[in-house]
Structures are given as C-alpha cells and as structure tokens.
N, C-alpha and C positions, 0 to 999 in steps of 0.2 A: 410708805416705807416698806411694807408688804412685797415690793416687784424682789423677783427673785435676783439671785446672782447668778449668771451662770460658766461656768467652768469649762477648760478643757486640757482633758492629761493624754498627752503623746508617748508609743513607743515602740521600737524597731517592729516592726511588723512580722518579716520573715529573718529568719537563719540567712546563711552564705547559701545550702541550697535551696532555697525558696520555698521551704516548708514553715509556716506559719506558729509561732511563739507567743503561747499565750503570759500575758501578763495579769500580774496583780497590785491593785489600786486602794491604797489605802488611804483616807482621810480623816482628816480634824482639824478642830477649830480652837483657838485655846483665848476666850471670853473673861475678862476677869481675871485672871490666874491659871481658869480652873480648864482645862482641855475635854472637849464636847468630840465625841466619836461620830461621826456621819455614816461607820460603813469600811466595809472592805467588798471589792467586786473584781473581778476577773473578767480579761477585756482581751481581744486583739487589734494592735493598732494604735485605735483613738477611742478615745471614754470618752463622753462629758456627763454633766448633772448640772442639778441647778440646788443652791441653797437659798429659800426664803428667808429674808430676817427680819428679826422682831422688830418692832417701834422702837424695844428697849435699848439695842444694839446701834442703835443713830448716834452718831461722835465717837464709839469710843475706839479703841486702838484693837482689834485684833489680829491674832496670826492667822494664816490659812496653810495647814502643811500635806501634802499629800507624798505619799511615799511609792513607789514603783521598785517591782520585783518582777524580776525575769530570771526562774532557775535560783544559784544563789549568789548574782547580783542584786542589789537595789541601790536606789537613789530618793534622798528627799529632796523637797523643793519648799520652802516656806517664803510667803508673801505676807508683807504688812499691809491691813487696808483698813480703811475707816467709811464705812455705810453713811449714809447723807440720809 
C-alpha cells in the first residue's frame, strides 16, 4: 500500500514573448474531512511529486486539490480517488 502516487501539474510555460512564467503549485489532500497540506512550490512548466499513502488510507474516499497561480491568475483542480 506504501507505492507512492505520483502526480503531474501543467502550466503555460512562456508569455506571448517567450519569456518564461513562473508558476506556483499549491497542494492538498482532504482525508476524513480534515484537509492535509503537502506544500506549496514554484515551478516553470511542469511540476510533479509523488504522495505515499498510508495502509490507513486504503478504500477511503479522498480529494486531491492542487491549485496553480500565475501572477494574479489561478486555477484549482480537484480529483476524487480512492487508494487500493
């Protein structure tokens, strides 16, 4: 149950004139109710990570939200997945 999950967060890379846009990547997990922080990191492009999860975390129902900010844009994304 221990193998990790692993992730990947996209996003425009460059501007109109091909100067490079950093982004920022915000994640969490929300377990039970209760929403679990993983992290915020700044990225150009493409992120990934990898979340292990627990034995405990096998069947149950959690979200995965990650949020992206570029300037003062952003966008969340939330997935429902359930660990085997």
């Amino acid at each position: 149950m221990d193998a990790p999950w692993r992730y990947v967060v996209g996003a425009a890379p460059n501007d109109a004139n091909g100067t490079p846009i950093r982004s920022i990547v915000h994640v969490r997990v929300r377990v039970n109710g209760v929403w679990l922080d993983f992290g915020t990191r700044a990225f150009v492009g493409v992120y990934q990570d990898q979340i292990p999860w627990p034995p405990s975390a096998r069947g149950k129902l959690l979200i995965f939200e990650a949020t992206v900010q570029q300037g003062t844009h952003s966008t969340t994304f939330q997935f429902w997945l359930r660990p085997r």
